[in-house]
C-alpha positions as MATLAB code, in Angstrom:
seq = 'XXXXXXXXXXXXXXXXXXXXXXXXXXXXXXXXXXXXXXXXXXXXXXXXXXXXXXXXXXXXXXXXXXXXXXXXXXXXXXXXXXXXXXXXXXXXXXXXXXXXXXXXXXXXXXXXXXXXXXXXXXXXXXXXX';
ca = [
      85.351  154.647 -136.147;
      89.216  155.043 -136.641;
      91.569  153.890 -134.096;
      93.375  156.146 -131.566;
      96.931  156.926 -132.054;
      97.810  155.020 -128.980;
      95.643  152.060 -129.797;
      97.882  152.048 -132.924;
     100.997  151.996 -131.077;
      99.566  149.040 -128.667;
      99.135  147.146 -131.609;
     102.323  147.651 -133.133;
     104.076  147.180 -129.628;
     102.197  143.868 -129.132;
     103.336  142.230 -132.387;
     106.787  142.326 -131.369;
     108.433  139.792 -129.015;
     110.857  142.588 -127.868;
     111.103  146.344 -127.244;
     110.750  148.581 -130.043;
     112.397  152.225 -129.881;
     109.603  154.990 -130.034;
     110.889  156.489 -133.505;
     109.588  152.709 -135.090;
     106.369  153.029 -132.455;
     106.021  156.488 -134.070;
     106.535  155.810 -137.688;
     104.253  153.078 -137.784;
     101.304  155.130 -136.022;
     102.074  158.114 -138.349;
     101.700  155.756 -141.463;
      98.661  153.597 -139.559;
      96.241  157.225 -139.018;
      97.416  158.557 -141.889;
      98.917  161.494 -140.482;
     100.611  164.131 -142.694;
     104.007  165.344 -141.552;
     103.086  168.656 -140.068;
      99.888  166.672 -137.945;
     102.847  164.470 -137.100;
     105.057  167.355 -135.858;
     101.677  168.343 -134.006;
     100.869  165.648 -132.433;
     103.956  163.643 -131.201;
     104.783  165.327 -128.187;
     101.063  164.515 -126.892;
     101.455  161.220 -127.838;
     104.533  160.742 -126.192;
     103.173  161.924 -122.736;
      99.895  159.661 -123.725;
     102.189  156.565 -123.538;
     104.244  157.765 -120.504;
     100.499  157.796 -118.863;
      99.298  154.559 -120.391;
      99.442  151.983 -117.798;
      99.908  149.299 -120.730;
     103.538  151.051 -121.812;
     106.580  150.776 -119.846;
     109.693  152.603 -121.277;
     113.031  150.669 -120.718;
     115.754  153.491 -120.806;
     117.284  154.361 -124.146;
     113.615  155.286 -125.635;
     113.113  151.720 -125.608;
     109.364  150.522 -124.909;
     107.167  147.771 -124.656;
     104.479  146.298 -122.721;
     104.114  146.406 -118.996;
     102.818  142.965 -119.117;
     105.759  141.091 -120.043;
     107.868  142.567 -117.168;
     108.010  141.937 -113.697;
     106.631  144.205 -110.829;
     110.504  144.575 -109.198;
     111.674  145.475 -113.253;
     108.989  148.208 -113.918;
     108.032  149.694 -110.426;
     109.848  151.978 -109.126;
     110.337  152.594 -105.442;
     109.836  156.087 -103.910;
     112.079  155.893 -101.099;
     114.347  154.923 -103.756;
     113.618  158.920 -105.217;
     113.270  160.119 -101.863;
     116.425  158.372 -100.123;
     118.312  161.638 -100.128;
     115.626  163.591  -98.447;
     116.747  161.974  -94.329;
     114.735  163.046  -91.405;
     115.354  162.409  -87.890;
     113.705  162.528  -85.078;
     114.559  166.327  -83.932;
     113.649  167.702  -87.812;
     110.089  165.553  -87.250;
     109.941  167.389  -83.789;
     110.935  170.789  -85.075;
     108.165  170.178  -87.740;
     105.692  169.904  -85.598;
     106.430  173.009  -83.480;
     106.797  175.189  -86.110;
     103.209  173.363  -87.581;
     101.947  173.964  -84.139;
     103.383  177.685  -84.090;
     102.212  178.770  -87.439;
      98.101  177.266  -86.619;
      97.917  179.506  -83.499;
      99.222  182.344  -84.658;
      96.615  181.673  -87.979;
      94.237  180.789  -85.382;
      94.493  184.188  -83.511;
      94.348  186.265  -87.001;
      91.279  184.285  -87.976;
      89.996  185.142  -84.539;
      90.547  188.320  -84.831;
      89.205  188.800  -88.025;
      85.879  187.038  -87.782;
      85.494  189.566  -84.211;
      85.957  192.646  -87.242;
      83.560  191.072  -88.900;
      80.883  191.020  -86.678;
      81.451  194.343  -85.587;
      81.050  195.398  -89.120;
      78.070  193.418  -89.441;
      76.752  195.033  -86.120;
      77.348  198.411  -86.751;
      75.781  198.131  -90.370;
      72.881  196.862  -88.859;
      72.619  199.534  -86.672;
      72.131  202.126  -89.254;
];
């Protein structure tokens, strides 16, 4: 059984002491499967979103990569308040939240009602004939 294309490129990543830029990553897959140039062209943008999801990969910046495993936590993880930090609640926008949460359940609250007492009317009335 052959290798997967990512297998390939863990191989190639781990040989190296460094990163390695994805166009070398990708070349020496290509040449590793044995993939023509037009399975190439087909393939590469799956493979790059297969190393994106590969916990083993990190990507540096610059198209840079290498392995997760050499780098710290604080290097590689990134922080979502960090992505969220421009998103700032207070207090009243929590508060407001919640009334407008609290507004929007009863009023689905009184069309549910109100449709499952349809519904049983139907369901009576159907009966009845």
């Amino acid at each position: 059984m052959s290798k997967s294309l990512i297998e390939y490129a863990y191989e190639f990543v781990s040989k190296h002491k460094e990163s390695v830029n994805f166009k070398e990553i990708w070349e020496y897959v290509k040449k590793e499967a044995g993939l023509s140039e037009e399975q190439a062209n087909a393939k590469v943008g799956q493979f790059f979103t297969n190393m994106m999801l590969d916990g083993r990969f990190i990507t540096l910046g610059e198209n840079e990569w290498d392995l997760r495993e050499r780098h710290v936590f604080d290097k590689v993880h990134i922080d979502m308040r960090d992505v969220y930090s421009d998103v700032q609640t207070s207090d009243d926008d929590i508060e407001e939240k919640d009334e407008e949460e609290e507004e929007y359940n009863k009023v689905f609250e009184d069309e549910s009602g109100s449709e499952a007492e349809e519904d049983a009317e139907e369901k009576d009335e159907l009966s009845e004939n």
